[in-house]
C-alpha positions in Angstrom: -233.3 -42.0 11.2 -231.3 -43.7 13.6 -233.1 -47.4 14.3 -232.1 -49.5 16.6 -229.8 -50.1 19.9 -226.9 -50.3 18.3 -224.7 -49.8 14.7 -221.9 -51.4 13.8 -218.3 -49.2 13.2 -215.7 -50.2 10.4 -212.4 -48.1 12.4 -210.7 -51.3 12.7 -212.1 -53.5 9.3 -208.6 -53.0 7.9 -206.8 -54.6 10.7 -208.9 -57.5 11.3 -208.2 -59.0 8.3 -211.0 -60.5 7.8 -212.0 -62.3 4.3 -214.4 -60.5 1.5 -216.5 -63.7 2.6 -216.1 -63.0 6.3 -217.2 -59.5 5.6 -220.2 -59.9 4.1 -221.6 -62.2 6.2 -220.9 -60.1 9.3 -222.8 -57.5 7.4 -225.7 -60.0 7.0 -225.5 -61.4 10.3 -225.9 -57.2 11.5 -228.9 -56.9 8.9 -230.6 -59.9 10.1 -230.0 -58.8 14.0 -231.7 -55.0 14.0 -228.4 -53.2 13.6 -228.6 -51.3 9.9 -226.4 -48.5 11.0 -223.3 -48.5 9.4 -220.6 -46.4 10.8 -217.6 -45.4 8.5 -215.2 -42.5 8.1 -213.1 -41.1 5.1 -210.1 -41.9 6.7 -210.6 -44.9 8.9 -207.7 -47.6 7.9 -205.6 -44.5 6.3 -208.3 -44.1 3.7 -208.8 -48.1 2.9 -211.6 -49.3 5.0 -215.0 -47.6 3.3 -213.0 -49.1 -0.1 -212.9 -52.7 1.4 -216.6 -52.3 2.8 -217.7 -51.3 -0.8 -216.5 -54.4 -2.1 -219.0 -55.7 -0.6 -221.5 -53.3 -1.6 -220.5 -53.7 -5.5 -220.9 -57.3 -5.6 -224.2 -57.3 -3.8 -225.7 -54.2 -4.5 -229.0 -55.0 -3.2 -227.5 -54.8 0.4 -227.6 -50.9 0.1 -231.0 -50.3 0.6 -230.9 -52.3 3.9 -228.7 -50.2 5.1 -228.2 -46.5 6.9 -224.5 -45.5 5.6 -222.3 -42.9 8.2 -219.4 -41.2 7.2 -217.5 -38.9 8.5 -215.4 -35.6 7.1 -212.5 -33.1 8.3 -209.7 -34.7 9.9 -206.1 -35.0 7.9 -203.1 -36.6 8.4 -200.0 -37.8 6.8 -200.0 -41.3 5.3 -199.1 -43.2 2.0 -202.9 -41.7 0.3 -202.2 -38.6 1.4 -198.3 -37.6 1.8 -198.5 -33.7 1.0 -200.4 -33.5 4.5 -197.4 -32.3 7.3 -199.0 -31.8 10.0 -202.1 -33.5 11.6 -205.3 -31.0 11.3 -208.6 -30.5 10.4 -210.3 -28.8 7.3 -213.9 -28.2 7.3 -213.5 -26.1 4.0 -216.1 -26.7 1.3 -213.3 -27.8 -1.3 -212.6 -30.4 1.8 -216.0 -31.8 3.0 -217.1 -32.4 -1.1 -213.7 -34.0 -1.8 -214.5 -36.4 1.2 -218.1 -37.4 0.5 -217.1 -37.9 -3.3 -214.7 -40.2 -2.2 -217.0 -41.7 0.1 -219.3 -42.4 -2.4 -216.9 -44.1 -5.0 -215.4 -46.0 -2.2 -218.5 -47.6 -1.1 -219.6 -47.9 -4.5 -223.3 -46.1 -3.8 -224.6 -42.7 -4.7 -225.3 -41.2 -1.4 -224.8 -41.0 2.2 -227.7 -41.0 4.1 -226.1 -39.2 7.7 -222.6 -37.3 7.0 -220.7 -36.3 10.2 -218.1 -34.0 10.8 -215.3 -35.8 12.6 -214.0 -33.3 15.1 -215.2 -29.5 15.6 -212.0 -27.5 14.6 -210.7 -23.9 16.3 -210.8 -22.4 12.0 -214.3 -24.0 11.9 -216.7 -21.6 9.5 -220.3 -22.9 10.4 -221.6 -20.8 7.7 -219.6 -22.3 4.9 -219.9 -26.0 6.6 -223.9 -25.7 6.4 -223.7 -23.8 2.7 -221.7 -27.3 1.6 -223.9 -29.2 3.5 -227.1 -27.6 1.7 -225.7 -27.9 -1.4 -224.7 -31.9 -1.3 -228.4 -32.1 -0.2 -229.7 -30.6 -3.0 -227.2 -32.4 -5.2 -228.8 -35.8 -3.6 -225.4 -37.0 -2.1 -225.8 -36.4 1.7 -229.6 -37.2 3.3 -228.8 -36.2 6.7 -226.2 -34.4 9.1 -224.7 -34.5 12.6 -221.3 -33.8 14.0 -218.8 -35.8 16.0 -217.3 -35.3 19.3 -218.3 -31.5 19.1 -219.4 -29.9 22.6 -222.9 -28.4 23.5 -221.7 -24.9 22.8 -220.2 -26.5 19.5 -223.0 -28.8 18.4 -225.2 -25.2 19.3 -223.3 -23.0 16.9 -223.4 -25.5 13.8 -227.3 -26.3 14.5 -228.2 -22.2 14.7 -227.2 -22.6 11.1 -228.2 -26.2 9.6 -230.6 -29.1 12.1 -228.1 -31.4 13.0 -229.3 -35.4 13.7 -226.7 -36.6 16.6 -223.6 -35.7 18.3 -221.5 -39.6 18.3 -219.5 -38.6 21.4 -217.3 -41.2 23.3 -219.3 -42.9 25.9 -218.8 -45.9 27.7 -218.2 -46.9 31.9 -214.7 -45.5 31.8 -215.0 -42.2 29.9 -218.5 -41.1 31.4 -218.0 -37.3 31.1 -220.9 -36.5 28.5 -223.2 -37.5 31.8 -221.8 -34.0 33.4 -220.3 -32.0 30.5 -223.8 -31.5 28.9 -223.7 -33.5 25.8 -226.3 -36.2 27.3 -228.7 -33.1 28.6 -228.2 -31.2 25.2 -229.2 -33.9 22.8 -232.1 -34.9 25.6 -233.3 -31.5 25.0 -233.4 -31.5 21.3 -235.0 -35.0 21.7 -231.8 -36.4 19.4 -230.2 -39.7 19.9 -226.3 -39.3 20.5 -224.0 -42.4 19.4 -221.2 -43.6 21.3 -218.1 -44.4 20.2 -215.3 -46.6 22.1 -218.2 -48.0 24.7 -215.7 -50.7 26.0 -213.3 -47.8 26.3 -211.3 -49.5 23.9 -211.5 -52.8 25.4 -210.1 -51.5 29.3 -213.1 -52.1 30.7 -212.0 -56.0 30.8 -208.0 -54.5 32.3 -208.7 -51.3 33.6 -206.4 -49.4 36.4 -209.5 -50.0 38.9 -209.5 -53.4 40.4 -212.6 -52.6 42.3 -214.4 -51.9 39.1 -213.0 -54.8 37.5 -214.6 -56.9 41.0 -217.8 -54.8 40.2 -218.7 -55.9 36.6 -217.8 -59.7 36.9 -220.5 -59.6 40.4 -222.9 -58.1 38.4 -222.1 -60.1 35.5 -222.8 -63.2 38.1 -225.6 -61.9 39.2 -227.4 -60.9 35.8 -226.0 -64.2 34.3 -224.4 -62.3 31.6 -221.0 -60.9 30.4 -218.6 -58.1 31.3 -219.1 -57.0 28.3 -223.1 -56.9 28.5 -222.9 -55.5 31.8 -220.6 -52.3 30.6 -223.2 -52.0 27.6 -226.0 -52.3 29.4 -225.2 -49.5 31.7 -224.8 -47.1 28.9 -228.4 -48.4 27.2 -229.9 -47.6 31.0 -229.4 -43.8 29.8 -233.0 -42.2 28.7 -231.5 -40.3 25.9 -231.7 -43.5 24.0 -228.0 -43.6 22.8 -226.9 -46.1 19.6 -223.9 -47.9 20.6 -221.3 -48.2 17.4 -220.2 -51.7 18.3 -216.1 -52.2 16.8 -216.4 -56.0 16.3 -215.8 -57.4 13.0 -216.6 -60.9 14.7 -220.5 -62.4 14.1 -220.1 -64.5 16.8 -219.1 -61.8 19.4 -221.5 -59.4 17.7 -224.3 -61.6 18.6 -223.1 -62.1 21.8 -222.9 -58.5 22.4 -226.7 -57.7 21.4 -228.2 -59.5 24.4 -227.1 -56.1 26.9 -230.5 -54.4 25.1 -232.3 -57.1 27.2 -230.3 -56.3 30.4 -232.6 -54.5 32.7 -229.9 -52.8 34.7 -231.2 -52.4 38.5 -230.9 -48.3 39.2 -228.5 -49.2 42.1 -226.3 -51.4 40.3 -225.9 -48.2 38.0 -225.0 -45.6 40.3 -222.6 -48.5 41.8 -220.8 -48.5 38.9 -220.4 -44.9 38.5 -219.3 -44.7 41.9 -216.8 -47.1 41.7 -215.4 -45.7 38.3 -215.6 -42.2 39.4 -213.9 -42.9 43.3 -216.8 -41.2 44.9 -220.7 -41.4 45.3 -222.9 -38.6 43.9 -223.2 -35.5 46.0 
């Protein structure tokens, strides 16, 4: 299951350079705040950050069962692990998805996954060979539970006709609001599923977007809540009743911390529909 407001993403671990130290007590401070989603994928930091992560995991094993490990499977490209890859794709093949969670699994140094995700819905997609692979690394005690990534409701409706899917992580956040009108948001409303949102600070341009009146917007209603920007552009996505779980990208405790007060925003219905006017350059019909 999916507890909590929020889990915390690994995209970026790689990058922040952050100590084997630093690393597990980000993990700890994220255990001891609620958040016991952790989001990974097989080829986040070009294969190298569920490897550094798993460091931490193989020198204090007992963190595992704390946890609720994500991974995700199916999208290649060319870099130093894997070179023979030309061309940027996607292979949802069996030989594919089992080659990923085994290396999933001997990168985090644990013997199962309990959600496994596939990354993007491909055009060559063969749902009935996905969900055969999928049965089988259930039965074979690897994979607990499954979702998809980023799929659309005719997408996510064609893989669950064939194996029940958990969530649809999607990209959500003040600046990329289409799931509120595409019917991702009403789909997994439906199915009473919670979606995940990836990038919700629209990779940071909510704090130096192109829309200066937005920009005006979120530090008044930062004012007024006494809060941050940053709460503010969470707390409108928590406002949503299909109960979404935000995959935070920080890899700093302090800023994580920070970042948890928006679950106590209570965002004023008004201020919400300000904000989606103001993003959007219109008010609703």
């Amino acid at each position: 299951m999916l507890q909590g407001k929020f889990a915390l993403g690994f995209w970026r671990l790689c990058d922040a350079n952050i100590s084997l130290n630093e690393l597990e007590n980000l993990i700890n401070v994220a255990l001891d705040n609620g958040i016991s989603v952790m989001d990974h994928a097989d080829i986040y930091g070009e294969y190298r950050c569920e490897a550094r992560f798993g460091e931490v995991l193989k020198s204090q094993p007992s963190l595992r069962d704390k946890m609720y490990l994500v991974s995700k499977c199916g999208i290649k490209f060319k870099c130093d692990f894997t070179p023979n890859n030309l061309v940027k794709h996607y292979d949802l093949s069996a030989d594919s998805i089992i080659t990923s969670v085994n290396n999933s699994l001997a990168n985090l140094g644990c013997d199962y996954l309990d959600l496994l995700l596939v990354h993007r819905p491909s055009p060559l997609m063969n749902v009935d060979e996905i969900a055969e692979t999928f049965y089988q690394l259930q039965r074979e005690g690897k994979v607990k539970q499954f979702g998809v990534s980023n799929f659309t409701p005719s997408q996510f409706d064609l893989l669950n006709s064939r194996i029940p899917l958990l969530t649809n992580q999607i990209e959500f956040s003040v600046l990329a609001n289409q799931a509120l009108f595409d019917g991702s948001l009403d789909q997994l409303q439906q199915y009473k599923l919670r979606p995940m949102a990836w990038s919700p600070l629209a990779g940071g341009k909510i704090f130096n977007s192109d829309k200066p009146q937005l920009t005006q917007l979120l530090q008044e209603l930062a004012d007024k809540y006494a809060v941050s920007v940053e709460q503010i552009a969470l707390a409108w996505i928590l406002r949503h009743p299909s109960n979404i779980q935000i995959v935070l990208g920080t890899q700093k405790s302090s800023r994580l911390i920070n970042t948890l007060a928006a679950q106590h925003i209570e965002l004023d219905i008004q201020d919400w529909f300000a904000i989606l006017e103001t993003v959007n350059g219109y008010p609703v019909a």
